[in-house]
N, CA, C and O atoms as a GROMACS GRO file, in nm:
protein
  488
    1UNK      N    1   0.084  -0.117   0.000
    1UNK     CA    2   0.000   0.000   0.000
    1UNK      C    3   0.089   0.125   0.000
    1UNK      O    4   0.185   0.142   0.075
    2UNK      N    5   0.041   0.215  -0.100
    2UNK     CA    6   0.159   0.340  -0.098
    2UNK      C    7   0.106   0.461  -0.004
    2UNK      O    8   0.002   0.520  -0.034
    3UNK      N    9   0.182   0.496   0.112
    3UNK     CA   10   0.168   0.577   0.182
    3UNK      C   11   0.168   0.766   0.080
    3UNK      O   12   0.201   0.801  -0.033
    4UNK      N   13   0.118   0.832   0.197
    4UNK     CA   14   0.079   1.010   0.176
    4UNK      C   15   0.240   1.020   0.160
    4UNK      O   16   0.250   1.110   0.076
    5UNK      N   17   0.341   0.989   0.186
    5UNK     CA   18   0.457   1.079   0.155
    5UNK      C   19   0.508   1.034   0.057
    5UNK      O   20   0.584   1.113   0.001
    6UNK      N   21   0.496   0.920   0.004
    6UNK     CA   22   0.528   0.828  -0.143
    6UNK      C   23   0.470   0.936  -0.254
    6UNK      O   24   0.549   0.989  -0.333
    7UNK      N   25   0.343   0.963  -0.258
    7UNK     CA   26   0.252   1.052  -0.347
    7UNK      C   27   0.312   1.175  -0.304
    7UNK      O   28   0.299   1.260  -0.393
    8UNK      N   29   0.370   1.216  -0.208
    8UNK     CA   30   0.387   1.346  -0.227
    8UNK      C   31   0.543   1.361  -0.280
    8UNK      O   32   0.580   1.454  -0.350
    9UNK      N   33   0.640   1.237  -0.227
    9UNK     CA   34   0.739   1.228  -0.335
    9UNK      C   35   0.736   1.240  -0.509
    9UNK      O   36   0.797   1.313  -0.588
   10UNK      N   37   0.631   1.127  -0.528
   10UNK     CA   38   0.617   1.154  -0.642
   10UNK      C   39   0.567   1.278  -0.756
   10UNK      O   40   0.595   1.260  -0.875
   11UNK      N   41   0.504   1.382  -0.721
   11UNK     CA   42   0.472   1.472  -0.747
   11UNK      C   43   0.584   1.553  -0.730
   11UNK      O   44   0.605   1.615  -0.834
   12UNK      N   45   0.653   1.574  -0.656
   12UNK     CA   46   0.774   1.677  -0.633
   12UNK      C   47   0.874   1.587  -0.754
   12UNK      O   48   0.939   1.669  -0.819
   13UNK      N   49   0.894   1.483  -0.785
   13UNK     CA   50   0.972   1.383  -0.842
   13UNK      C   51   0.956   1.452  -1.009
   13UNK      O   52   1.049   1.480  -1.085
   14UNK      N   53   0.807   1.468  -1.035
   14UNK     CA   54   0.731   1.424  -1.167
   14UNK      C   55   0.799   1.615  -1.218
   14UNK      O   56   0.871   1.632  -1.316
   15UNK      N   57   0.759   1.714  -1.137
   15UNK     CA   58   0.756   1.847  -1.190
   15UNK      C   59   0.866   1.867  -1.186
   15UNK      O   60   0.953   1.845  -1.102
   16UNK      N   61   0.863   1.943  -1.349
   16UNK     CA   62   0.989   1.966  -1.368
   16UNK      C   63   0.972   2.154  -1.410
   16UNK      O   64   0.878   2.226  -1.444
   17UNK      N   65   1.123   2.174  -1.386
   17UNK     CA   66   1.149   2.332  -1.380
   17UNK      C   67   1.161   2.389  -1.484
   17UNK      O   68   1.263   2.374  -1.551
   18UNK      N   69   1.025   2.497  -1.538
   18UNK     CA   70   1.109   2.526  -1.681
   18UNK      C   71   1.142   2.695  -1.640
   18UNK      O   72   1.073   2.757  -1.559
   19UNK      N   73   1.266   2.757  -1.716
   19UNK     CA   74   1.308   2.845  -1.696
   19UNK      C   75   1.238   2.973  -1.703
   19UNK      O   76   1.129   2.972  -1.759
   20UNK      N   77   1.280   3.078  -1.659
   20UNK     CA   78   1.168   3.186  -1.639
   20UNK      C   79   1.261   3.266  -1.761
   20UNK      O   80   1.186   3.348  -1.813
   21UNK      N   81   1.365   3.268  -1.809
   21UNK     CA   82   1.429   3.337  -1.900
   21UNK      C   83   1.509   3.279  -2.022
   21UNK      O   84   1.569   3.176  -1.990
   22UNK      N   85   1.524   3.314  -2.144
   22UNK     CA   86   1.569   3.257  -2.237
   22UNK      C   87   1.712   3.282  -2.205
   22UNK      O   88   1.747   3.352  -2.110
   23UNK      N   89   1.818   3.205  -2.313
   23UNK     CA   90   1.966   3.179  -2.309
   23UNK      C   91   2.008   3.288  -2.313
   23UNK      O   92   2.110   3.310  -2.248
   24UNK      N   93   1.956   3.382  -2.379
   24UNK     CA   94   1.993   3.546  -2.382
   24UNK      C   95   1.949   3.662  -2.278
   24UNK      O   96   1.976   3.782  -2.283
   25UNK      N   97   1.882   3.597  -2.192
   25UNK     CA   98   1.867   3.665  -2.088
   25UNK      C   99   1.689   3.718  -2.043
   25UNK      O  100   1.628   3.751  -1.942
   26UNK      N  101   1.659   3.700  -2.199
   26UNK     CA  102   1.479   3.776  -2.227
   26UNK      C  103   1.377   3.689  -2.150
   26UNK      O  104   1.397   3.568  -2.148
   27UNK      N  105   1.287   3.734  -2.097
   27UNK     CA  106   1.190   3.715  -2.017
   27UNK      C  107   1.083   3.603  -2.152
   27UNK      O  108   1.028   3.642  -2.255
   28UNK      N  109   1.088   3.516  -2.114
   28UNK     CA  110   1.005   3.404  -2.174
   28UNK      C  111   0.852   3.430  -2.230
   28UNK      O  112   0.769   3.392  -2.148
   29UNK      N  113   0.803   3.478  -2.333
   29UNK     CA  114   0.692   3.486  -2.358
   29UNK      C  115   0.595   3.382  -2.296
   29UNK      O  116   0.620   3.263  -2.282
   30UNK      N  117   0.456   3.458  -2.254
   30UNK     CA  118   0.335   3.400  -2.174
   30UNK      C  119   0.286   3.355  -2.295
   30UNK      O  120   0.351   3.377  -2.397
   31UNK      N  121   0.148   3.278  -2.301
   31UNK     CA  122   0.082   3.184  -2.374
   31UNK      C  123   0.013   3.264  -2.496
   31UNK      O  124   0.026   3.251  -2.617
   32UNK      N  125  -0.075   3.361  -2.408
   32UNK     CA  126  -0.113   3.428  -2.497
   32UNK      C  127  -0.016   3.499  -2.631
   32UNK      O  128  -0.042   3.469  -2.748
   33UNK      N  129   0.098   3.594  -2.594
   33UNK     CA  130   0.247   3.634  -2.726
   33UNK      C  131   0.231   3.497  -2.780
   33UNK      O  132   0.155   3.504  -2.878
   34UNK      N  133   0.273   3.366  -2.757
   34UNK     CA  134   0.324   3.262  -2.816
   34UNK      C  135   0.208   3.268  -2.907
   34UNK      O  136   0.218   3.312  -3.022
   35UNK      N  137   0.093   3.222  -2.852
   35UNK     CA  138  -0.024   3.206  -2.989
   35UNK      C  139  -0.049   3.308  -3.064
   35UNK      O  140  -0.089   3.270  -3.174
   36UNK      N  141  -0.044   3.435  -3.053
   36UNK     CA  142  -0.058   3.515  -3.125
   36UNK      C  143   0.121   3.583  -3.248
   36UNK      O  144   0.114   3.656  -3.347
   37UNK      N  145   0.223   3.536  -3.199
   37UNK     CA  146   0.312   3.510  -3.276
   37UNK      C  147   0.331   3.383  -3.358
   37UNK      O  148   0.367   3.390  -3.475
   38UNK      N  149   0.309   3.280  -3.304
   38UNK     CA  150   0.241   3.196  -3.410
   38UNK      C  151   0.169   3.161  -3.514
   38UNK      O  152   0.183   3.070  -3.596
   39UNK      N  153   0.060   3.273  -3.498
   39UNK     CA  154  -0.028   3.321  -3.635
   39UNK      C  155   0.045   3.401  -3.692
   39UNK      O  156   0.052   3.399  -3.814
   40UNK      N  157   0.104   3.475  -3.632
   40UNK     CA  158   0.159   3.586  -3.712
   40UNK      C  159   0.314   3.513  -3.802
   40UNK      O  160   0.345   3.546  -3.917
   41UNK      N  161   0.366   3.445  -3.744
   41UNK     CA  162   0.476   3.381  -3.888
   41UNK      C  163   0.403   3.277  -3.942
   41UNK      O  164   0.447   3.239  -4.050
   42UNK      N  165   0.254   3.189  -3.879
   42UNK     CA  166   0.219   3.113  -4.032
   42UNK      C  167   0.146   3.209  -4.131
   42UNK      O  168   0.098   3.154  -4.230
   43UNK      N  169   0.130   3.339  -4.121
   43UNK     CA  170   0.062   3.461  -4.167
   43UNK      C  171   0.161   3.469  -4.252
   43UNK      O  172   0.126   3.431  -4.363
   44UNK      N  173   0.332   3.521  -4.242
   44UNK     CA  174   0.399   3.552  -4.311
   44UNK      C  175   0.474   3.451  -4.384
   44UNK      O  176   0.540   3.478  -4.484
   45UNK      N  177   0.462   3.335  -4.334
   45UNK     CA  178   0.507   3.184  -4.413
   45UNK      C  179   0.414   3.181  -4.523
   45UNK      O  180   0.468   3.177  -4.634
   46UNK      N  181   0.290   3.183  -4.521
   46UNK     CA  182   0.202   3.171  -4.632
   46UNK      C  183   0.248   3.286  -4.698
   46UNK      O  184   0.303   3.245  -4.800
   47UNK      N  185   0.254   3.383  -4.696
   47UNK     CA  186   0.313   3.457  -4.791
   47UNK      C  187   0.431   3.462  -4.876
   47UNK      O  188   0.445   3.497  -4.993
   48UNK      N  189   0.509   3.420  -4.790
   48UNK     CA  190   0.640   3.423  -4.863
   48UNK      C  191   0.662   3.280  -4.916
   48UNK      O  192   0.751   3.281  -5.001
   49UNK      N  193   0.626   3.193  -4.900
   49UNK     CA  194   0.653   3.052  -4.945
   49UNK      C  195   0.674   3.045  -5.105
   49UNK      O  196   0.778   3.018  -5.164
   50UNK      N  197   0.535   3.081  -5.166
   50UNK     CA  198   0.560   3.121  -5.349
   50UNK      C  199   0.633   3.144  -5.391
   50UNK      O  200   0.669   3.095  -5.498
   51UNK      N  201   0.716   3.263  -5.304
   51UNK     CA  202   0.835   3.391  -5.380
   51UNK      C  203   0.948   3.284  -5.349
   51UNK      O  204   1.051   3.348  -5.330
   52UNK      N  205   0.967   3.170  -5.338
   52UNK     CA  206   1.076   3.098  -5.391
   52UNK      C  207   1.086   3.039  -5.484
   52UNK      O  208   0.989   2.964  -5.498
   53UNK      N  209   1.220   3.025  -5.633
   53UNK     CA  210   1.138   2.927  -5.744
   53UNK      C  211   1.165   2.779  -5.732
   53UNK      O  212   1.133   2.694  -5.649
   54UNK      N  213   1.248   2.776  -5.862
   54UNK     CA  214   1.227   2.649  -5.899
   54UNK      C  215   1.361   2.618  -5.943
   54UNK      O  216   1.376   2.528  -6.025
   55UNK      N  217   1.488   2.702  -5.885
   55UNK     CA  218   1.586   2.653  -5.920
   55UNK      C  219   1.618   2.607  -5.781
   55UNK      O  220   1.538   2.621  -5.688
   56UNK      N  221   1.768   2.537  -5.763
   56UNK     CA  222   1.846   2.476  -5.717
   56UNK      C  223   1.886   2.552  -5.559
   56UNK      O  224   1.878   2.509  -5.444
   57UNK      N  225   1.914   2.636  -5.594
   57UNK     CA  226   1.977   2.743  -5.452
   57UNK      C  227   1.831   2.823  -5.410
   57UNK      O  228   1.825   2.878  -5.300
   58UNK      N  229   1.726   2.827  -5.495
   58UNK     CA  230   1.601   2.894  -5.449
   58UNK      C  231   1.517   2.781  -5.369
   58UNK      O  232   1.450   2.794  -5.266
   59UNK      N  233   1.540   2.670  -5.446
   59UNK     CA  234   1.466   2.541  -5.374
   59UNK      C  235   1.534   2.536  -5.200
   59UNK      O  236   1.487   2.517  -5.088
   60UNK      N  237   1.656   2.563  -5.255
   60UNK     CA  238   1.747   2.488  -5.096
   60UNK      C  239   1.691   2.599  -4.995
   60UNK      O  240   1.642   2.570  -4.886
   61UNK      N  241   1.702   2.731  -5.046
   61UNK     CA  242   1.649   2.840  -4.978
   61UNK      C  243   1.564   2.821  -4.873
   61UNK      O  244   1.578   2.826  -4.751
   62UNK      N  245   1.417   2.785  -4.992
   62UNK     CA  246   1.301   2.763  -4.909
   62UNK      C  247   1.303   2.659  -4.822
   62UNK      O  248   1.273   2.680  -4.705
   63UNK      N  249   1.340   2.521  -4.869
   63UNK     CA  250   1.336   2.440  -4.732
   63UNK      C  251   1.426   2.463  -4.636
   63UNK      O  252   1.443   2.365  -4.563
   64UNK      N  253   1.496   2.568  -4.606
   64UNK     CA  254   1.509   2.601  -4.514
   64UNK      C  255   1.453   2.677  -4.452
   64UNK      O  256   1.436   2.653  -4.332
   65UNK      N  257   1.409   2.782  -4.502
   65UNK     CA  258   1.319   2.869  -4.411
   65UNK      C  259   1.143   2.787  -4.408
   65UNK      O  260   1.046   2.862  -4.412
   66UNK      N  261   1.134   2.717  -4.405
   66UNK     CA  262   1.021   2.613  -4.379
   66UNK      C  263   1.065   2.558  -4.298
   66UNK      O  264   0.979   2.531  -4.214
   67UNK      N  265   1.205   2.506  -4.260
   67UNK     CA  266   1.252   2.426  -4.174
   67UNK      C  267   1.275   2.527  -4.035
   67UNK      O  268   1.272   2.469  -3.927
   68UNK      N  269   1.288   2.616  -4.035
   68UNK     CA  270   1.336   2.767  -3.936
   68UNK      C  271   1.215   2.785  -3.920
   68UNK      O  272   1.195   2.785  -3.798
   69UNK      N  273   1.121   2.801  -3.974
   69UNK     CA  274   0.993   2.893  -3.988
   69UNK      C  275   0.912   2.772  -3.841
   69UNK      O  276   0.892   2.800  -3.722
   70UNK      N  277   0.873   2.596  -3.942
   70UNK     CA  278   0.784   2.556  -3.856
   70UNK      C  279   0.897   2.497  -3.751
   70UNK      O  280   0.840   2.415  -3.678
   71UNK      N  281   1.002   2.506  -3.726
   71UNK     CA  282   1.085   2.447  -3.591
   71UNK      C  283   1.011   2.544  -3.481
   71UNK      O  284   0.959   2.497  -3.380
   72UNK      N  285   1.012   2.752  -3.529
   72UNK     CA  286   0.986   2.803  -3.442
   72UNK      C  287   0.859   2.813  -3.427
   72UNK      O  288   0.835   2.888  -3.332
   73UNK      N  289   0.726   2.757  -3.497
   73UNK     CA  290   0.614   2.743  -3.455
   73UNK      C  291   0.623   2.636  -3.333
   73UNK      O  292   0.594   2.663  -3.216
   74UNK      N  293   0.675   2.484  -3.388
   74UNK     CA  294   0.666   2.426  -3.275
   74UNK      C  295   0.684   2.484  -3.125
   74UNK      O  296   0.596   2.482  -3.039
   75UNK      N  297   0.832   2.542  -3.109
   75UNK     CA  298   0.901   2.571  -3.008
   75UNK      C  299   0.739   2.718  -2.929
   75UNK      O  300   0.680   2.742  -2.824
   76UNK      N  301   0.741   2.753  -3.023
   76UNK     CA  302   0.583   2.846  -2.998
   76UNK      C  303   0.446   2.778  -2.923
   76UNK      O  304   0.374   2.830  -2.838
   77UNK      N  305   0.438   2.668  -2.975
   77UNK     CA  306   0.318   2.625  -2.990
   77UNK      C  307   0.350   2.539  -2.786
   77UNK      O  308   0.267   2.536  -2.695
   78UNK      N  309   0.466   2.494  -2.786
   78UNK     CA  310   0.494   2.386  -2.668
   78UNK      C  311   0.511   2.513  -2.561
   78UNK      O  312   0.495   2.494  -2.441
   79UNK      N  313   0.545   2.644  -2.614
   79UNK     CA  314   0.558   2.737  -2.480
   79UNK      C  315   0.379   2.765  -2.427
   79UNK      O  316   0.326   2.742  -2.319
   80UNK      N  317   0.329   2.817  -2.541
   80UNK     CA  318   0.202   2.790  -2.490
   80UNK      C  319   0.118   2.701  -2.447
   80UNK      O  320   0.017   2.730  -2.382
   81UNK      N  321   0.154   2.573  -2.484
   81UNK     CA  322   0.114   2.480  -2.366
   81UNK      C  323   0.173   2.474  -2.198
   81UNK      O  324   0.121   2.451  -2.089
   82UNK      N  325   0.313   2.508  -2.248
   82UNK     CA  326   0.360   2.531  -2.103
   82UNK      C  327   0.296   2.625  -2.020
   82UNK      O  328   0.240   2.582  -1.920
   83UNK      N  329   0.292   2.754  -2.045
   83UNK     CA  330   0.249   2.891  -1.994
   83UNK      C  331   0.106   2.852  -1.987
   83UNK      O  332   0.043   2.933  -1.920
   84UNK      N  333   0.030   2.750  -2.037
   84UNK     CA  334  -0.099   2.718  -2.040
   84UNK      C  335  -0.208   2.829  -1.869
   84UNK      O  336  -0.304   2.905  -1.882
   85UNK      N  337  -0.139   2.789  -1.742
   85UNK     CA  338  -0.224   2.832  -1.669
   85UNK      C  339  -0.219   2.968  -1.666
   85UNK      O  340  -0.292   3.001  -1.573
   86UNK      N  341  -0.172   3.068  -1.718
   86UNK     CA  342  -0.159   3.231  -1.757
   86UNK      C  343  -0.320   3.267  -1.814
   86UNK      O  344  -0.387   3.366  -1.783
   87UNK      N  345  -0.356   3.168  -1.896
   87UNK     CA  346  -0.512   3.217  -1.940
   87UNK      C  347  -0.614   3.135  -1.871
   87UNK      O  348  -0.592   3.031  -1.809
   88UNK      N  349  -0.733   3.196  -1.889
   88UNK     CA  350  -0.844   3.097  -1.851
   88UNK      C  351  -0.880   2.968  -1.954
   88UNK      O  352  -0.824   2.983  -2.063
   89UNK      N  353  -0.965   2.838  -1.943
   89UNK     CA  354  -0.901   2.755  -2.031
   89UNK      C  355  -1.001   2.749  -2.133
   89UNK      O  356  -0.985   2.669  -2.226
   90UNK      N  357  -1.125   2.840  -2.127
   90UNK     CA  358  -1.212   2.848  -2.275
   90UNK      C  359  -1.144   2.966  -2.335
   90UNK      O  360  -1.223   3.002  -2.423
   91UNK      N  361  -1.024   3.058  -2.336
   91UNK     CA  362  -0.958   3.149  -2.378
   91UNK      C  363  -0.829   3.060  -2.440
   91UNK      O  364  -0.785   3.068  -2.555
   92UNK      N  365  -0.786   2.986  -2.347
   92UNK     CA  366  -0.663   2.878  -2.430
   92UNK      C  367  -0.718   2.797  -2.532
   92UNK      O  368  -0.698   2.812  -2.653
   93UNK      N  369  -0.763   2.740  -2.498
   93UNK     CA  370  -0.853   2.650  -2.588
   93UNK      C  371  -0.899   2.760  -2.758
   93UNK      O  372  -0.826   2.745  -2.856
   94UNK      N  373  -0.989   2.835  -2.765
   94UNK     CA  374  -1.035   2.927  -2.885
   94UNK      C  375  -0.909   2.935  -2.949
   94UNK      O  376  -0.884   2.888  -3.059
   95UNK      N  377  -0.812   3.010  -2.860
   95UNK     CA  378  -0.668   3.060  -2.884
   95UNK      C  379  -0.588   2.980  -2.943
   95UNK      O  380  -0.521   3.030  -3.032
   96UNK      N  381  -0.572   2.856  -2.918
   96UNK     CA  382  -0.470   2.737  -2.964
   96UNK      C  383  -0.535   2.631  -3.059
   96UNK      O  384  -0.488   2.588  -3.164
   97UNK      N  385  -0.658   2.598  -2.999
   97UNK     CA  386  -0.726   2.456  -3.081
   97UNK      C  387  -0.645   2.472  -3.236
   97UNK      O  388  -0.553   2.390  -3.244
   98UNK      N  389  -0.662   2.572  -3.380
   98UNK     CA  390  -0.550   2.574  -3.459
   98UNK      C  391  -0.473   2.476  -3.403
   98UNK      O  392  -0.472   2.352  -3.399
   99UNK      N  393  -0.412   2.562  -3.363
   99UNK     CA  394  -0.246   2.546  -3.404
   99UNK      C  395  -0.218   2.398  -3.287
   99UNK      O  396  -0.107   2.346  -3.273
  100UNK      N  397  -0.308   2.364  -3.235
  100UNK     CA  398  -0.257   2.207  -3.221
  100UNK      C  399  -0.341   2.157  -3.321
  100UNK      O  400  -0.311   2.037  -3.323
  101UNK      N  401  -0.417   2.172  -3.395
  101UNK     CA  402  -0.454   2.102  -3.517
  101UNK      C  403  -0.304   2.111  -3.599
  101UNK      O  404  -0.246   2.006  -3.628
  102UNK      N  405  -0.257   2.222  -3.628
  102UNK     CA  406  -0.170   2.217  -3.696
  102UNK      C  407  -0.015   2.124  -3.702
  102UNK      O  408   0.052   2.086  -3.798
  103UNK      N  409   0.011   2.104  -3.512
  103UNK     CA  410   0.110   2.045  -3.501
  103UNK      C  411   0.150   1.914  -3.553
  103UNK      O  412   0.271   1.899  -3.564
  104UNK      N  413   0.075   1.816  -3.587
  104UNK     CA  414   0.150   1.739  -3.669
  104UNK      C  415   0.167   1.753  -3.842
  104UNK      O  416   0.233   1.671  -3.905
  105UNK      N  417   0.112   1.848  -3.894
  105UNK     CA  418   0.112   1.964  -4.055
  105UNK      C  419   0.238   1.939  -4.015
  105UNK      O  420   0.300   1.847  -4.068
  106UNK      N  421   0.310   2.038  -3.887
  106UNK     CA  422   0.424   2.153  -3.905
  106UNK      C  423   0.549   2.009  -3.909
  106UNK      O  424   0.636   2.002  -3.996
  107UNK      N  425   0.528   1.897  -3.789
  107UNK     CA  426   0.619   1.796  -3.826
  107UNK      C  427   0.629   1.765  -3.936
  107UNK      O  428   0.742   1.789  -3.978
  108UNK      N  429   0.544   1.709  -4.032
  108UNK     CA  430   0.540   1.636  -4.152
  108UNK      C  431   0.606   1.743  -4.273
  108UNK      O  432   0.666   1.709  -4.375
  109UNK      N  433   0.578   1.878  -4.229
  109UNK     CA  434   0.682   1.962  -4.366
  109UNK      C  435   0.828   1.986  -4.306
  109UNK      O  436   0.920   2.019  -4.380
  110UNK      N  437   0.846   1.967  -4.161
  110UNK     CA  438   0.987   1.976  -4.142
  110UNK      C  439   1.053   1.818  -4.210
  110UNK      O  440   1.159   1.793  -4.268
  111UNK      N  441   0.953   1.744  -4.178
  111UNK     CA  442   1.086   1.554  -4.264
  111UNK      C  443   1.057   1.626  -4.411
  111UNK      O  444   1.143   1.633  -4.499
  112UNK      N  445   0.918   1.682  -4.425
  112UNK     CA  446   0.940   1.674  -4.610
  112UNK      C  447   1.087   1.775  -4.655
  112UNK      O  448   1.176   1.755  -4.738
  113UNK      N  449   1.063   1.882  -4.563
  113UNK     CA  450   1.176   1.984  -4.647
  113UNK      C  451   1.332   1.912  -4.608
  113UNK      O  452   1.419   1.921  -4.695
  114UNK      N  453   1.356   1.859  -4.511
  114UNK     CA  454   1.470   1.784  -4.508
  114UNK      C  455   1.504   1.714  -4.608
  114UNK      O  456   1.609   1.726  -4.672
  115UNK      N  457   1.384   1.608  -4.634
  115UNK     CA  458   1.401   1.538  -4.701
  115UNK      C  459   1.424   1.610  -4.904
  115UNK      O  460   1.493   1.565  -4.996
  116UNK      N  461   1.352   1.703  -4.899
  116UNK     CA  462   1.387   1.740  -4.988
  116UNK      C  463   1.536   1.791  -5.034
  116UNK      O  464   1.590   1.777  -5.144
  117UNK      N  465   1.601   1.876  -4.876
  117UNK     CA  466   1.714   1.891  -4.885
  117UNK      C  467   1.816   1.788  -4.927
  117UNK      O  468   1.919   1.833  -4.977
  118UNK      N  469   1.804   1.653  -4.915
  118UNK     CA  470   1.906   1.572  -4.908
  118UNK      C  471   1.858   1.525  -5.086
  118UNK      O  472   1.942   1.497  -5.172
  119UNK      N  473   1.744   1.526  -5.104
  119UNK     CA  474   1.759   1.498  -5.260
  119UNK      C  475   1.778   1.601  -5.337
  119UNK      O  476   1.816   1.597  -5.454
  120UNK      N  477   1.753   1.693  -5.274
  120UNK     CA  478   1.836   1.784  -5.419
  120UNK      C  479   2.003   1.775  -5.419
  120UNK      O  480   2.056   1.781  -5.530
  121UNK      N  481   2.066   1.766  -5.334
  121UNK     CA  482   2.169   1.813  -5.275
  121UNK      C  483   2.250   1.638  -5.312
  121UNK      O  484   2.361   1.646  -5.364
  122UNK      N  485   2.204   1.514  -5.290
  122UNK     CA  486   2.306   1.390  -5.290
  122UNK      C  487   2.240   1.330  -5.387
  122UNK      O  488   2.278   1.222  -5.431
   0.00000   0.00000   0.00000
């Protein structure tokens, strides 16, 4: 039978510390910035995606900035789950539902553009 201080080990065990400041020193965006910067570069990803062509160094171009672009949605999308208790949760929820629809989109074009990288390139 697991005793009250086992469970309360485990809980102190389970949470883990995430930092209150980035590597550079900046104060960690709350949930709300994250989702609303998140729209705002798949806003400017859809835009700019076209204006790359169809040659060789324009191709390599773009899958990279597809690869930069949805790495920092993810890294966006997991802060606002983190920061999650900052909003109320029918305000998180409206706010995010997207863009966790989106999160496995944003995986599947980071293997595609890789993958594209390595066939144009070998």
């Amino acid at each position: 039978m697991i005793n009250v201080s086992e469970i309360k080990y485990m809980k102190l065990f389970f949470k883990i510390k995430i930092p209150q400041k980035s590597i550079f020193g900046f104060k960690i965006l709350s949930s709300f910035h994250s989702s609303i910067y998140c729209y705002i570069l798949l806003f400017f990803g859809k835009i700019l995606n076209p204006l790359f062509g169809l040659n060789k160094i324009q191709m390599t171009a773009g899958s990279f900035f597809n690869i930069i672009l949805h790495t920092s949605i993810l890294i966006l999308i997991t802060n606002a789950y983190n920061k999650r208790t900052e909003l109320k949760k029918i305000y998180f929820l409206f706010l995010n539902f997207l863009l966790f629809l989106l999160l496995p989109f944003s995986l599947l074009i980071i293997f595609r553009c890789i993958f594209n990288l390595f066939s144009i390139w070998f």
